[in-house]
N, C-alpha and C positions, 0 to 999 in steps of 0.2 A: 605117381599121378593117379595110378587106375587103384588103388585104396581110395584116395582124396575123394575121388569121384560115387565110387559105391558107397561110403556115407556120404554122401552129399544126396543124392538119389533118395534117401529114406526121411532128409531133416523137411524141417518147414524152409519156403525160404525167405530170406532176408533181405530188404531192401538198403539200396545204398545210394547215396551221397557222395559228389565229388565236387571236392572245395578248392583249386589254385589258380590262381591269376594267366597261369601259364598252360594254353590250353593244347602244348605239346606235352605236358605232365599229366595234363587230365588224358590223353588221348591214351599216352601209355600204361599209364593205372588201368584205365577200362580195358585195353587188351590183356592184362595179366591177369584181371576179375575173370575173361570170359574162361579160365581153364574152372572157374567155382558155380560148379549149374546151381548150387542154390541160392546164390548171391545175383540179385537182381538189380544193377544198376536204373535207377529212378527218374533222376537228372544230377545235373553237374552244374556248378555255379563259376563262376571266375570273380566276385570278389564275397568280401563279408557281409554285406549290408541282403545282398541276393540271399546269401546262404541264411540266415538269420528266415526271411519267409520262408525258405524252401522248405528247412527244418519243422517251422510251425506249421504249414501245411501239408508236409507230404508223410508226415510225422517217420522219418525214414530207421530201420535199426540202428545202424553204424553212418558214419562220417569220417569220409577221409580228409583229412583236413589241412590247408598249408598254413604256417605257421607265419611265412611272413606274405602281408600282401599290401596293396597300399590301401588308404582310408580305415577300415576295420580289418585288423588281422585277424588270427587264427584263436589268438589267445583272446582277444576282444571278442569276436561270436560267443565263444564258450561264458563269459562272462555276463555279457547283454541276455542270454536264454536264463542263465540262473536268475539275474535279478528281472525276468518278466512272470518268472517260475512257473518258467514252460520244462515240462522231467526230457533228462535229456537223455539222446541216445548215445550208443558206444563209442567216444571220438578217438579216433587215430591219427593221431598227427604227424604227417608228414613235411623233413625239411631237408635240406641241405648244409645243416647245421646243429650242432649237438648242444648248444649250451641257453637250448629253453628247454629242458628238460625236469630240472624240477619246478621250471612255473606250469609245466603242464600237468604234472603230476598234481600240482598242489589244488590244481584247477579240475582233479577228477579223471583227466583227460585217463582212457582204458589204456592207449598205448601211445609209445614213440617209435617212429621209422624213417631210417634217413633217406634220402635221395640221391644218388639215385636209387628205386626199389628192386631190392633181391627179390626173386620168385620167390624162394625158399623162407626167406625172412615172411615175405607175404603170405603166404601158407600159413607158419605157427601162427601170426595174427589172427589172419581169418579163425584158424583153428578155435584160440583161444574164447575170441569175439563170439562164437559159436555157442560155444558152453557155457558162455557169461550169461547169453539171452535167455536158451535156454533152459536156463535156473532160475532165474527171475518168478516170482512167486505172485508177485503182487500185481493181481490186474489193474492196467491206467482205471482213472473216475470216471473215463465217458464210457469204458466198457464193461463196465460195474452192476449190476443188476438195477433198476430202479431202486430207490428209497421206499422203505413202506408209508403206504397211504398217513395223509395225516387223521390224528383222531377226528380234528372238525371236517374232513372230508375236504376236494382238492377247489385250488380257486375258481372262482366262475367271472372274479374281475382283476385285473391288475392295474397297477398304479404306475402311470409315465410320466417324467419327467421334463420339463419341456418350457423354457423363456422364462425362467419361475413362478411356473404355474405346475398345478397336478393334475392331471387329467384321468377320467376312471374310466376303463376300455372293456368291454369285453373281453374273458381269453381268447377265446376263438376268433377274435380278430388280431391275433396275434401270429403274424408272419416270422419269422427267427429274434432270436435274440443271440449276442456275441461280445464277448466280453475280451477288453485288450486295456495290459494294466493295470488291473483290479476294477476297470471300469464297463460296466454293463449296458449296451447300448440294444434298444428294441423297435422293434420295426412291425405297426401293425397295417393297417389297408389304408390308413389316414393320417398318419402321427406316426413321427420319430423322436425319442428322445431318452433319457436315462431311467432303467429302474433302480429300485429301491431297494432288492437285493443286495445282497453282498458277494454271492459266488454264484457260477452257473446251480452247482450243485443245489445249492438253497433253493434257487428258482424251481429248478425239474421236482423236486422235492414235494412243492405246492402247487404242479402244474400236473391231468391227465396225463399218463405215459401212455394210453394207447393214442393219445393225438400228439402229443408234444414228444420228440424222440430226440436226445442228445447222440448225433450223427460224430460229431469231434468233440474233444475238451475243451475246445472254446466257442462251440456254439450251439442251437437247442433249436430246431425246426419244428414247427406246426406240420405233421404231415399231409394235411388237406390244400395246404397252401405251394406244395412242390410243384413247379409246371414242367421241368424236363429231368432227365436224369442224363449226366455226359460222359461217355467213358474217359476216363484220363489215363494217361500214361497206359504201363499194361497190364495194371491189375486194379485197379481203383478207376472210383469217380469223382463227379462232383453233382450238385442241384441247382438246380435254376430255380431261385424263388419268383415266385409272380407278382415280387414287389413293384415299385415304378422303374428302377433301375435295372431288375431282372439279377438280382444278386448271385453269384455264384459260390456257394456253398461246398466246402470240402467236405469228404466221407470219411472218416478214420477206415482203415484197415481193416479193425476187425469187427466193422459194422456192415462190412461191405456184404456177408450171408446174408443180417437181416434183410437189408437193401433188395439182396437178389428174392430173399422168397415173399418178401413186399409188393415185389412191380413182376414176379414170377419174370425175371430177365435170364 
């Protein structure tokens, strides 16, 4: 244990995800977690349909995941992220039964682990999970450097969608924008309705980066337009836009520096 621990001590750490119906399974995964200081449990969900947002918003490393649950299982979450193609994190599927093993596999799924869980078993996981992350080479697209400038220089209006009309707005009147489905909805001081874009990316592309800041992979805030910043959980936030609604915005992870030396928090 006292190895496990002194590298654990030097890694980054890793948030996690707990996914079963059965919230004496979840209690006891998170007690075997607390022997991994760098594995930070996030939240815990009790079915799929929860887990499915938790994943989009908390954008967590790993997922422990149960296999069987009612309404959306285990192998249906993993399924619904792919086709919303939201990149998914390291799921570990846990069950009390050995024979979804290669629908998990075939589903990407990092590992299989029965139930009840070995310490020991849990360990090489983690372990593995570790070095998968790790490795990973390729930074997500919200944390991507900006796009460079366009050659005609960046938009000073954008085009909204709205009752089937088109309406031409200033950008600076433009409060977030957030995209779910391949579908881009924007939010300015007066008007909601769909751009003409086709990806966040496209958007930030033709929008100021020193005002317009892609805070997650699915959505782009104005930053003159944030009215609070909320601590969530125990390493991230979220924004409160000064829409009518007061929308609350998640922060990707590893936007969360910018964030700090932004509002010097």
């Amino acid at each position: 244990m006292s190895n496990r621990a002194n590298g654990a001590a030097a890694a980054q750490t890793l948030t996690a995800l707990l996914v079963d119906d059965e919230p004496l399974a979840r209690d006891e995964l998170a007690y075997l977690l607390k022997d991994f200081p760098d594995i930070e449990v996030a939240a815990s969900a009790g079915n799929g349909i929860e887990a499915v947002g938790l994943i989009e918003s908390l954008e967590p490393d790993i997922v422990f995941l149960d296999v069987q649950m009612p309404g959306l299982d285990g192998l249906g979450v993993i399924r619904r992220l792919r086709d919303k193609g939201v990149p998914l994190p390291q799921f570990i599927l846990a069950t009390a039964f050995d024979n979804y093993a290669v629908d998990a596999f075939q589903l990407e799924a990092f590992d299989y682990i029965l139930k009840p869980v070995e310490r020991d078993r849990l360990a090489a996981t983690v372990e593995r999970a570790r070095r998968a992350i790790a490795q990973k080479s390729k930074p997500d697209a919200a944390d991507a450097e900006p796009p460079p400038r366009p050659v005609s220089g960046y938009k000073t209006k954008i085009l909204v969608r709205r009752e089937n009309r088109n309406w031409i707005v200033d950008a600076n009147e433009l409060i977030y924008a957030t995209i779910d489905d391949g579908l881009i909805t924007v939010v300015t001081s007066n008007l909601e309705g769909e751009s003409t874009y086709k990806t966040i990316e496209e958007m930030q592309s033709n929008l100021d980066p020193e005002l317009f800041w892609r805070v997650h992979r699915s959505w782009l805030v104005n930053i003159n337009r944030i009215k609070e910043v909320i601590p969530w959980f125990k390493s991230s936030f979220q924004l409160r836009m000064d829409d009518k609604r007061g929308t609350e915005v998640p922060v990707s992870r590893v936007q969360t520096k910018r964030l700090r030396s932004l509002f010097r928090l």
